[in-house]
FIRODREN-823381 format. One line per field, with one value per residue (C-alpha): residue in three letters; x, y, z. Coordinates in steps of 0.02 Angstrom, whole numbers, plus 50000, padded with zeros to 5 digits. Each point is the difference from the previous one (the first is absolute). Last residue first. Layout:
BEGIN
residu: ALA,...
px: X,...
py: Y,...
pz: Z,...
end
This chain:
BEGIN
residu: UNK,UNK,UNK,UNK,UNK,UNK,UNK,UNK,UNK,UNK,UNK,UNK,UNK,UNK,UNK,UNK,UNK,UNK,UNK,UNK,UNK,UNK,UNK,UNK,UNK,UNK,UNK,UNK,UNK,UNK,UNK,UNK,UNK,UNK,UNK,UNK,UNK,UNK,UNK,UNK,UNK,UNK,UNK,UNK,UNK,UNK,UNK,UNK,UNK,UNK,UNK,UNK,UNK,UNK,UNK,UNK,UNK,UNK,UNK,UNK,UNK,UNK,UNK,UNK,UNK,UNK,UNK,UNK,UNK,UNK,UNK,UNK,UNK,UNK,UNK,UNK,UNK,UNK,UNK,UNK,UNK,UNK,UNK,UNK,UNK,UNK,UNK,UNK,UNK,UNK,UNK,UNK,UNK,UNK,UNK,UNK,UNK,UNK,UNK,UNK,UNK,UNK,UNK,UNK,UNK,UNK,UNK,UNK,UNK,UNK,UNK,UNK,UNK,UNK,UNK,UNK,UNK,UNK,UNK,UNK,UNK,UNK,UNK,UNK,UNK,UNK,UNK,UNK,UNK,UNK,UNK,UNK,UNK,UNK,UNK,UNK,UNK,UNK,UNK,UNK,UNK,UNK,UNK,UNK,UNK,UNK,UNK,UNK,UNK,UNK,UNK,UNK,UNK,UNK,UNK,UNK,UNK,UNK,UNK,UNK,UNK,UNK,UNK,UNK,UNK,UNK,UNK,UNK,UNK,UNK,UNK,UNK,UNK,UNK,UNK,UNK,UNK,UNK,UNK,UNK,UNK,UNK,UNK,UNK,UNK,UNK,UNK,UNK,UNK,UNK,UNK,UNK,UNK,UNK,UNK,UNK,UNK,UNK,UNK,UNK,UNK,UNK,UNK,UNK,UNK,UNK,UNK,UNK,UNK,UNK,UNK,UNK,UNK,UNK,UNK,UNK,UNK,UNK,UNK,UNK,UNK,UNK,UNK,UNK,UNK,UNK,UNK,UNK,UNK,UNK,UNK,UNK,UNK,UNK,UNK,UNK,UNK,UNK,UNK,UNK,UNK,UNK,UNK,UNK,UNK,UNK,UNK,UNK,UNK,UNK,UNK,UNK,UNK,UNK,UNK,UNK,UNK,UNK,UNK,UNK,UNK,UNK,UNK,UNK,UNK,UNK,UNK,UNK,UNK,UNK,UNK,UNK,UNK,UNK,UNK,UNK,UNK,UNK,UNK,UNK,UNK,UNK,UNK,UNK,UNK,UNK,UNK,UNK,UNK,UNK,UNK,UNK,UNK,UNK,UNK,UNK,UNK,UNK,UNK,UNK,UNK,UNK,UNK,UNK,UNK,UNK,UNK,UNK,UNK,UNK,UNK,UNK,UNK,UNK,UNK,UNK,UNK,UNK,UNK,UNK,UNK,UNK,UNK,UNK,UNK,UNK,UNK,UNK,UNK,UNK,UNK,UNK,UNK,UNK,UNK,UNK,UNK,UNK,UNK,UNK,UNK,UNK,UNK,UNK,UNK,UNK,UNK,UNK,UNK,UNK,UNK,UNK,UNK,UNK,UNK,UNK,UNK,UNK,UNK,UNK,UNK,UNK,UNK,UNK,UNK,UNK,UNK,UNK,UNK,UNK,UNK,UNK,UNK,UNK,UNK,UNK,UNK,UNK,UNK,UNK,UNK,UNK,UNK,UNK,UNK,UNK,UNK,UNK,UNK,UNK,UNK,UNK,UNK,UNK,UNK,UNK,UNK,UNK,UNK,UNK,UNK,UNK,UNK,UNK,UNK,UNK,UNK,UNK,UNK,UNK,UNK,UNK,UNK,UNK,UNK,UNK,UNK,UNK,UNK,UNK,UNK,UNK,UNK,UNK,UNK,UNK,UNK,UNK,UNK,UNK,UNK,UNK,UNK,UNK,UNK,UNK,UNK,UNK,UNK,UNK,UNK,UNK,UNK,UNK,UNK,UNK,UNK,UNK,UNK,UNK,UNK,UNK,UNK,UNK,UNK,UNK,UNK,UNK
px: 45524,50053,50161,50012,49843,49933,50082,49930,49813,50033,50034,49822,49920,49872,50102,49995,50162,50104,49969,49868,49816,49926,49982,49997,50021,50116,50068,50062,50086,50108,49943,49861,49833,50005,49885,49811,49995,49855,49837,49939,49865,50087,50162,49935,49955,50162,50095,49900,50052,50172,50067,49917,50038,50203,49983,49941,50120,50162,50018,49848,49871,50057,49939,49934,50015,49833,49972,49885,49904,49849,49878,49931,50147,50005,49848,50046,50168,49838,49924,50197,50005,49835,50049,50157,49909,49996,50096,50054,50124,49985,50152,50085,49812,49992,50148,49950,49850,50078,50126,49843,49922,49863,49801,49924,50057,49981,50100,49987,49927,50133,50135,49907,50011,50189,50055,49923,49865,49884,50137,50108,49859,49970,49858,50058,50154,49883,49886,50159,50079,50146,50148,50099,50047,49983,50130,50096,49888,50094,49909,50058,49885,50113,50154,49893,49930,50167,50048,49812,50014,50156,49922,49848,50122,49901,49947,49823,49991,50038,49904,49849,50056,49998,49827,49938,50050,49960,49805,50020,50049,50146,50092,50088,50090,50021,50098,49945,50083,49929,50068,49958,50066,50056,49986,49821,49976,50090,50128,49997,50049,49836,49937,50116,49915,49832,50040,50093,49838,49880,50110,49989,49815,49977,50129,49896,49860,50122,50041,50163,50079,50188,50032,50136,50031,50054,50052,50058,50083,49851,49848,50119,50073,49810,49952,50129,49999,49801,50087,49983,50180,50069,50076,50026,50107,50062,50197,50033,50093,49905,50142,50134,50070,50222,50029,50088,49892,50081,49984,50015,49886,49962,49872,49891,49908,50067,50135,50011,50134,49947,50152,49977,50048,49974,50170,50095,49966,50009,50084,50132,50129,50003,49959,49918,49858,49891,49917,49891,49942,49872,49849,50087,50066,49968,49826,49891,50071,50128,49875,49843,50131,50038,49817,49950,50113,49930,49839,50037,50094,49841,49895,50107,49995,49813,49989,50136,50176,50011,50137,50189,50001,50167,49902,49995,49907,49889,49972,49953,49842,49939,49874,50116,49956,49980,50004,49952,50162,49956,50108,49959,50095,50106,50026,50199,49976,49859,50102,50139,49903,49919,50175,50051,49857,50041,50177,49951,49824,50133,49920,49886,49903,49887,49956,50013,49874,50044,49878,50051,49886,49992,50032,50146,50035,50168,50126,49875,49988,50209,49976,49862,50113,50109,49883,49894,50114,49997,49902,49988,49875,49831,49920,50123,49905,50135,50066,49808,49978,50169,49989,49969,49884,49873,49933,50077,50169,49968,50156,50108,50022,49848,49963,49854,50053,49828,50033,49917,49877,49934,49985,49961,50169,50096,49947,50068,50152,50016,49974,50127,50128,49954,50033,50154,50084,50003,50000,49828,49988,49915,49855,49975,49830,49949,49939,49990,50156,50030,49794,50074,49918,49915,50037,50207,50090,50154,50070,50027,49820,49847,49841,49966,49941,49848,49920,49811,49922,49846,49844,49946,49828,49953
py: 56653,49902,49943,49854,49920,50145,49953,49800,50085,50098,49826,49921,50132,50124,50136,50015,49960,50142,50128,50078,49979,50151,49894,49803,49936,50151,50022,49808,50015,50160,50181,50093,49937,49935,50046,49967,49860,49877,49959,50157,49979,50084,49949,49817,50052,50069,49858,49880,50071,50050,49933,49834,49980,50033,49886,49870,50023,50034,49861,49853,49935,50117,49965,50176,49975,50067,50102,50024,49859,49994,49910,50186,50032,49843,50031,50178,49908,49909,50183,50055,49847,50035,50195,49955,49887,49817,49832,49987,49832,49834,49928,49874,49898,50014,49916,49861,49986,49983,49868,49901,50010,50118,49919,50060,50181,50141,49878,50035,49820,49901,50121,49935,49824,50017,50083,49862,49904,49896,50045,49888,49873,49961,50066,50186,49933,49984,50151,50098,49944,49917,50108,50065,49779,49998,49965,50129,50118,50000,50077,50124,50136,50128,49868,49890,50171,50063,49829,49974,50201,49960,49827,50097,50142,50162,50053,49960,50070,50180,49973,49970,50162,50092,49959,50041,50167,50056,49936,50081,50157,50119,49857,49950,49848,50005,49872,50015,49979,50065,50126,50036,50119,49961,50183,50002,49863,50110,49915,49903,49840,49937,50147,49968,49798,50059,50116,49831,49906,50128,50011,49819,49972,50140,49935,49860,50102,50119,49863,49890,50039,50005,50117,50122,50072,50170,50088,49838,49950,49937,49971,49945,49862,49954,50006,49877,49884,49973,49996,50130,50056,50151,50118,50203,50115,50137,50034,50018,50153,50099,50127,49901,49969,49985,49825,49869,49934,49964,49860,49872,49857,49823,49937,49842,49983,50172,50075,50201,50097,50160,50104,50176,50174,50139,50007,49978,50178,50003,50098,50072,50119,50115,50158,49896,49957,49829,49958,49855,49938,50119,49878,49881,49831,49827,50003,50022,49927,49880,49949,49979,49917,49841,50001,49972,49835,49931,50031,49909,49860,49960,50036,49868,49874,49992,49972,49859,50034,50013,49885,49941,50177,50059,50143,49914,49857,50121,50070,49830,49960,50172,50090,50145,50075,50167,50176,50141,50124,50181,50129,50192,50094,50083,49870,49980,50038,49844,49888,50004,49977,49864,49924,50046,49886,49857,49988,49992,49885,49866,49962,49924,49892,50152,50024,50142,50101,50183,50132,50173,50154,50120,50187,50089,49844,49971,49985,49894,49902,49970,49963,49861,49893,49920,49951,49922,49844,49920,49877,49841,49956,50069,49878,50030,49849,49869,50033,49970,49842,49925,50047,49812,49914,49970,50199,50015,50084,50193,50051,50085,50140,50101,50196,50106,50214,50114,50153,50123,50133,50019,50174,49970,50090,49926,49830,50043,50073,49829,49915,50090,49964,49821,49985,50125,49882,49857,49830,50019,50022,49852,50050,50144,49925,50085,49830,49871,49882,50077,49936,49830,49976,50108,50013,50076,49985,50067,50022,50136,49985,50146,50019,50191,50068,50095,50069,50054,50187,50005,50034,50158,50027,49980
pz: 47987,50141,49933,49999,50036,49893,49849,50031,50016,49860,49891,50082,49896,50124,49995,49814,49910,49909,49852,50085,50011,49907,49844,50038,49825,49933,50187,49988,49825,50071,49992,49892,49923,49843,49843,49954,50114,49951,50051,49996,49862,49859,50074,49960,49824,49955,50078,49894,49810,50000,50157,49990,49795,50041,50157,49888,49838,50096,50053,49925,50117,50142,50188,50085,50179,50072,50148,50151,49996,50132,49868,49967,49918,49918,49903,49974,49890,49890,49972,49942,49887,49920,49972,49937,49846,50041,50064,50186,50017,50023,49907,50094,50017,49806,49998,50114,49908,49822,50083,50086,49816,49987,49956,50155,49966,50135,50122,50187,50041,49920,50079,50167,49933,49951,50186,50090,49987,49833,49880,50070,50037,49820,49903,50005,49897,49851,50013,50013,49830,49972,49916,50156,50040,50219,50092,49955,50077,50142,50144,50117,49940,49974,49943,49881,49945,49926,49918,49917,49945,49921,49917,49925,49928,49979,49813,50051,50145,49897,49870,50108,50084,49852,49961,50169,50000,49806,50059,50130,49936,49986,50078,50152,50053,50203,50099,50176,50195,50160,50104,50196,50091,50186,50090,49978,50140,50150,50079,50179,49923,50011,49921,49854,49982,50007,49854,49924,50035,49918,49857,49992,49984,49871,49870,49952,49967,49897,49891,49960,50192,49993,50146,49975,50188,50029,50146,50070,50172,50135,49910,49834,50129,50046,49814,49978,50115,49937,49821,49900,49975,49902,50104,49966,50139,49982,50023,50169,50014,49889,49945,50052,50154,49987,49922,50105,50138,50138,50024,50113,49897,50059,49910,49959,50190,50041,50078,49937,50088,49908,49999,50033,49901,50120,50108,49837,49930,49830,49837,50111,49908,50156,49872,49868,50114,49933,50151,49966,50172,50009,49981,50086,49891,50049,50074,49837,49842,50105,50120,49877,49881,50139,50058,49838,49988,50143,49922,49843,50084,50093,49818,49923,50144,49985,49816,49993,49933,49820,49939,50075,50054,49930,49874,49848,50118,50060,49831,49919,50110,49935,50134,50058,50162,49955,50035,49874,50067,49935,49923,49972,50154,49865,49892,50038,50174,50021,49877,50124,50145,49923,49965,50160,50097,49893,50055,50176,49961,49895,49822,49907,50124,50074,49802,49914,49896,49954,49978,49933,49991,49892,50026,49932,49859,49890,50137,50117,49823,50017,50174,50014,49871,50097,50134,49852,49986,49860,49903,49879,50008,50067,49869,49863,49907,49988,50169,50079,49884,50072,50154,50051,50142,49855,50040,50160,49952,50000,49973,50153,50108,49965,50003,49969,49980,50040,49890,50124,50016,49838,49931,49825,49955,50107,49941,49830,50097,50069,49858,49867,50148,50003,49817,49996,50125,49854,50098,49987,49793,49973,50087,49871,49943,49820,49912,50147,50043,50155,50016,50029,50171,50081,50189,49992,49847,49924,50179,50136,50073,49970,50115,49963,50143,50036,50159,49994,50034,50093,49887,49915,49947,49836
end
């Protein structure tokens, strides 16, 4: 067969007892109880290690899901992504653990100050070795912005105006705060800097005022790089302009097509080259020695899931609350009312494999599309996207360590086999492993160089 290009994986993991399926810490052989246990995650990240992934991809949330019924009841009863820490604290011990894998850690632009923000990721970046990524968000929980002093989540627009005001702020203190040789470090004067080549930023911004400077020495990547999840039409245009990564969360590699095209189009807007924005979709994978073997555990699987969990997680994806509607009546039935004539319920109506599911059976199946076969049908699904324009996948676990544990022993082999995954990790920081012969820093073309070389003029 001959060899195809080589794909990017993460594993799409969340500090919790439960991140998209539902229950399944209460599966025979699921460790998911153990997360507060640092051996757990370690035991994972070597695991991923080992299968040469290229980063454990960290989701975050600020508060229960509380659409479902207006109440968080049903997602606090279920462990649905709750409760949870914070994966910042985490990153380090696995860094410890790991030579090569990646780290990806979501934060909001609401979550924190940009100043103090911008030294935690420099932190993290030292402490990994060059290996941490920012996934930036804009949070889409009601409840965090009021958690977080907002009075609730401001509108779309103003979120993505704060959120570039605020990536101005860390563009100026990763890149134009500190000179390149502005870390002197001679024993024999006993000066560790020189003050003439660390700046303040003098930020004023719509949301920010920041002087600066910033207050961790450059680390290995400087910026750390740069992942965004975000679809929308502001979106793509902010992931044009900032991301190296985007995590689009298209169900099918047809659907996926359309907006890879528009965040290339996006980039070379920006004046950046399109293949510098990678593209990763999202999968759950059950595997089996057969099809037959495949597909039967998966039925087992949905099955065991929690109708009501998946009701409060989808109320808050799809921004509908499906307590309106009683989980045991039948499709056919609410079809013939005008709710399930438009809208959200009528095209879930229309997607349904079963015409005789409950709305709670098809809301659960809905939560748990996933790739079902042997290794070599999931890697000839994975070409699919591939040829859809997608340049990675992140790697969503049924049951931790159980679905990353069958993907590295059985799929990984068979993707290598074909070329469509790394075989083992190319040297220097996360950003030279995804971009190898590129450097550790920023291309050129990145709006962040352009800010470095206002100041500096290199």
């Amino acid at each position: 067969m001959a060899d195809r290009p080589r794909m990017l994986f993460n594993a799409f993991n969340i500090f919790s007892a439960s991140h998209h399926d539902q229950g399944m810490w209460a599966w025979p052989g699921s460790r998911q109880l153990e997360y507060n246990d640092l051996d757990y995650w370690v035991d994972i990240a070597q695991l991923l290690e080992r299968g040469n992934f290229d980063t454990l991809f960290f989701a975050d949330v600020l508060a229960p899901y509380d659409t479902f019924g207006s109440s968080r009841e049903a997602s606090v009863f279920s462990g649905m992504q709750f409760p949870i820490n914070d994966p910042g604290e985490l990153i380090p011990a696995l860094a410890y653990a790991t030579k090569n894998l990646g780290f990806v850690l979501t934060q909001n632009i609401l979550q924190e100050p940009p100043y103090s923000f911008a030294r935690k990721m420099s932190t993290l970046d030292h402490l990994t070795k060059g290996r941490i990524s920012w996934n930036i968000v804009t949070t889409f929980l009601p409840g965090a912005g009021r958690n977080l002093g907002f009075g609730g989540l401001p509108d779309h627009g103003d979120r993505y105006a704060r959120a570039d005001d605020y990536i101005d702020v860390v563009y100026k203190l990763w890149e134009a705060s500190w000179e390149d040789d502005a870390v002197v470090r001679n024993k024999a004067l006993r000066q560790y800097n020189e003050p003439s080549k660390i700046h303040e930023i003098n930020h004023v911004g719509p949301f920010y005022d920041v002087v600066g400077p910033h207050l961790s020495e450059p680390s290995p990547q400087r910026t750390p790089f740069l992942m965004q999840a975000g679809v929308s039409p502001r979106g793509r245009d902010y992931a044009g302009r900032n991301a190296e990564g985007l995590f689009i969360n298209a169900l099918t590699p047809e659907e996926a097509g359309p907006v890879v095209s528009d965040v290339r189009a996006a980039a070379i807007r920006h004046g950046r080259s399109p293949h510098n924005v990678k593209l990763f979709g999202i999968l759950g994978f059950v595997v089996g020695s057969t099809e037959a073997e495949a597909k039967r555990m998966h039925e087992e699987i949905t099955d065991f899931q929690s109708i009501e969990a998946n009701l409060a997680k989808q109320s808050v994806f799809l921004n509908y609350d499906f307590s309106q509607l009683d989980p045991k009546e039948p499709i056919f039935e609410i079809g013939k009312r005008p709710e399930g004539q438009t809208g959200i319920v009528a095209d879930l109506i229309a997607m349904s494999p079963n015409p005789s599911y409950t709305i709670g059976e098809l809301v659960r199946w809905y939560g748990n599309l996933r790739v079902v076969g042997t290794p070599e049908q999931i890697a000839d699904h994975l070409e699919k996207w591939q040829d859809a324009g997608v340049d990675g996948m992140n790697v969503q676990y049924v049951v931790s360590p159980g679905t990353f544990e069958d993907f590295v022993n059985h799929v990984s082999p068979e993707l290598r086999r074909r070329g469509m995954m790394q075989s083992g990790y190319a040297p220097g920081t996360l950003r030279e492993k995804i971009f190898p012969g590129n450097g550790p820093f920023l291309p050129d073309e990145h709006p962040a160089r352009a800010i470095r070389r206002a100041a500096f003029g290199s």
